[in-house]
Wavefront OBJ file of the C-alpha trace (Angstrom):
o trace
v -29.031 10.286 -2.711
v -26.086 12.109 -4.393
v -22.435 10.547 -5.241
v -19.641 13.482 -4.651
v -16.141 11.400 -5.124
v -14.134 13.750 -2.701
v -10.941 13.826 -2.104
v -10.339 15.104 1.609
v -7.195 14.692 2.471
v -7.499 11.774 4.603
v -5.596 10.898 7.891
v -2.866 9.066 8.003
v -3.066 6.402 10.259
v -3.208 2.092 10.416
v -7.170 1.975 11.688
v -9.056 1.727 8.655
v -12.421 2.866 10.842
v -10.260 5.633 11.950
v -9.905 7.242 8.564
v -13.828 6.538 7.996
v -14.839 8.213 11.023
v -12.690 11.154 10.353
v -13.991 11.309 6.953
v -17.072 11.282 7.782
v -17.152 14.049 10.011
v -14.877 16.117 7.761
v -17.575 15.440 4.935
v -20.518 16.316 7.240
v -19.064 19.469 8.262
v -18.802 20.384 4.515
v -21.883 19.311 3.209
v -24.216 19.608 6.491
v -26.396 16.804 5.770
v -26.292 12.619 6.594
v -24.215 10.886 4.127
v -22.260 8.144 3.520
v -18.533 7.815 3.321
v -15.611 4.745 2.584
v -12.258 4.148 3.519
v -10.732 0.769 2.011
v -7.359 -0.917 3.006
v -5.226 -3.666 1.586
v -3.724 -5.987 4.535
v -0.209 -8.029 3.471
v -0.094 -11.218 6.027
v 4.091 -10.953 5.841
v 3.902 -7.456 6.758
v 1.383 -7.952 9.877
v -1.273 -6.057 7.825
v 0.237 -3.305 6.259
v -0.209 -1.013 4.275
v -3.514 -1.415 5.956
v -5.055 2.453 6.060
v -1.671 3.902 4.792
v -2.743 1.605 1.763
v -2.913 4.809 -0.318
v 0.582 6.279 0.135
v 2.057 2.771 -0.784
v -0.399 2.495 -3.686
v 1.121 5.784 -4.972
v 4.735 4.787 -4.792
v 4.326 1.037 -6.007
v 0.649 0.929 -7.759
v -0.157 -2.551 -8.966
v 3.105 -4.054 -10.465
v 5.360 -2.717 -7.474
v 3.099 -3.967 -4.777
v 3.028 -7.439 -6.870
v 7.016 -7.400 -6.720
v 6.943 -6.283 -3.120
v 4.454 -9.327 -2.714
v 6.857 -11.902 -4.646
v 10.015 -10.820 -2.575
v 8.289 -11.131 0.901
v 7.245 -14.978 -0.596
v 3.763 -14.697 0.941
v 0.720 -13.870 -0.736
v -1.836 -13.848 1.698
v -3.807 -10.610 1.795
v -6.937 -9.093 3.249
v -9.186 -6.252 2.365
v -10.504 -4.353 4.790
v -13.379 -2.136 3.625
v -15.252 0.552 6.628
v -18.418 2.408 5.139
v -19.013 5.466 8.034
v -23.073 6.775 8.162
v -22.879 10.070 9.563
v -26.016 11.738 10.700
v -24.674 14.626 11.856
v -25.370 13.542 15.711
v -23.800 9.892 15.287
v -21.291 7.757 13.316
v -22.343 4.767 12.566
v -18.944 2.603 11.413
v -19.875 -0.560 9.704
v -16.781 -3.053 8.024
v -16.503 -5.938 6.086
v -12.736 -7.857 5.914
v -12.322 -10.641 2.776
v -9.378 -12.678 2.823
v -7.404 -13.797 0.006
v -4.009 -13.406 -1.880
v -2.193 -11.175 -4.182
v -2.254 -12.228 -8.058
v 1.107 -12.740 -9.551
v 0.377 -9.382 -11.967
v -2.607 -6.929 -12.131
v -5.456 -7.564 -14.347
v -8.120 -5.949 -15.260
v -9.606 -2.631 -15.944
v -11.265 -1.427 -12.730
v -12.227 1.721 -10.775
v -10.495 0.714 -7.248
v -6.804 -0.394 -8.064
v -7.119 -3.050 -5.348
v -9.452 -5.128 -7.199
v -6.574 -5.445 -10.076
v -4.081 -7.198 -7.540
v -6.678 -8.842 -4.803
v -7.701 -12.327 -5.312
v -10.565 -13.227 -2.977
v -10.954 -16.594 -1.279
v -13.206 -18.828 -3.002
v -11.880 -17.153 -6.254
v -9.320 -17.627 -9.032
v -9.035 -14.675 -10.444
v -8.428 -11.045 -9.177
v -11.557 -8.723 -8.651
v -10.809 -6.961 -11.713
v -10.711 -9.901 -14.106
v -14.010 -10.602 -12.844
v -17.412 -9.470 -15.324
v -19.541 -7.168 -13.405
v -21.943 -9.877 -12.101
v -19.121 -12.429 -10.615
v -17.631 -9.651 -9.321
v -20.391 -8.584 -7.055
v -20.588 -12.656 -5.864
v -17.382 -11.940 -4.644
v -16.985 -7.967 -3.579
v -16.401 -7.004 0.160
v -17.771 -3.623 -0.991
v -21.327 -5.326 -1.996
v -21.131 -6.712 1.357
v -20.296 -4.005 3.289
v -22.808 -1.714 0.744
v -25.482 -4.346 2.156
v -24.988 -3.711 5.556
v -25.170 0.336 5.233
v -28.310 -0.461 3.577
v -29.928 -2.352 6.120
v -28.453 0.190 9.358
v -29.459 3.254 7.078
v -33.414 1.712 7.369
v -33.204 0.923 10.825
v -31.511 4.332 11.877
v -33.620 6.596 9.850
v -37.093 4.411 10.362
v -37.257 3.629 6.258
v -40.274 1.350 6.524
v -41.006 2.434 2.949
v -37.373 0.671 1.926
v -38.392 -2.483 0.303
v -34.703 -3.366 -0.529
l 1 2 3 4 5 6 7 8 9 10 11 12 13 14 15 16 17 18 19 20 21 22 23 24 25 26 27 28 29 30 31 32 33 34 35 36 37 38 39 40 41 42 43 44 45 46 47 48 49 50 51 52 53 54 55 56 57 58 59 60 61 62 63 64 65 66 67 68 69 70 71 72 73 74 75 76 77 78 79 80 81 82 83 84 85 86 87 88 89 90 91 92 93 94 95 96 97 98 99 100 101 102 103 104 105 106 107 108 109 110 111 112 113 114 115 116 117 118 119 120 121 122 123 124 125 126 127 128 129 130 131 132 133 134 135 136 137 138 139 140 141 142 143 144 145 146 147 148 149 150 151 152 153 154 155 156 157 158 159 160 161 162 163 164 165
């Protein structure tokens, strides 16, 4: 397996599992081979899910203290992450998605690759993803969920018997 972190111009559009699908076949038609792609969004309860899949534009204008502020002045915290990994075979697209509720933390925290996990506080969980260490973290990741899930539909769509995990 080989990680490429592309950026590919994504769609713009609400349906997180649109923007997978689309990058999936956008990535296939570069690279010509199966492979795996994400697309992530961050759901505000006040604001009937968005930013949703326009979650990057938003992150680019407010990034973590503006969408905290933004947060404060719409006086509810509740959140969701919605996270779609897309398996493209190059004859199918195979969308899988994970949602984890939760709120928005009061500041961001953390040093993190995904600037979601720096604002998003899962349920069950006191502090955001990116205060977490490495191990409680993964207890409480959508993306180790959703990860999970890929694994187990890439060894039933490509016949892994030898896949012991």
């Amino acid at each position: 397996m080989i990680w490429e972190d592309q950026d590919n111009d994504d769609i713009q559009n609400l349906d997180i599992r649109r923007i997978a699908e689309h990058k999936a076949v956008k990535a296939y038609e570069r690279v010509g081979r199966p492979l795996i792609v994400d697309a992530t969004g961050l759901g505000l309860k006040a604001m009937n899910g968005l930013p949703g899949g326009l979650n990057s534009t938003f992150w680019d204008q407010l990034r973590g203290t503006g969408m905290c502020a933004l947060v404060d002045k719409l006086r509810d915290r509740h959140a969701y992450v919605e996270d779609w990994l897309c398996i493209c075979d190059g004859k199918k697209l195979y969308p899988l998605s994970v949602k984890q509720s939760g709120t928005i933390a009061d500041s961001p925290t953390g040093k993190v690759p995904f600037h979601i996990d720096s604002i998003f506080i899962p349920d069950g969980c006191s502090e955001s993803l990116g205060s977490l260490t490495a191990a409680k973290r993964d207890r409480y990741s959508y993306r180790a969920r959703v990860v999970e899930d890929a694994l187990a539909k890439l060894k039933d769509v490509f016949d892994l018997d030898w896949w012991n995990g």
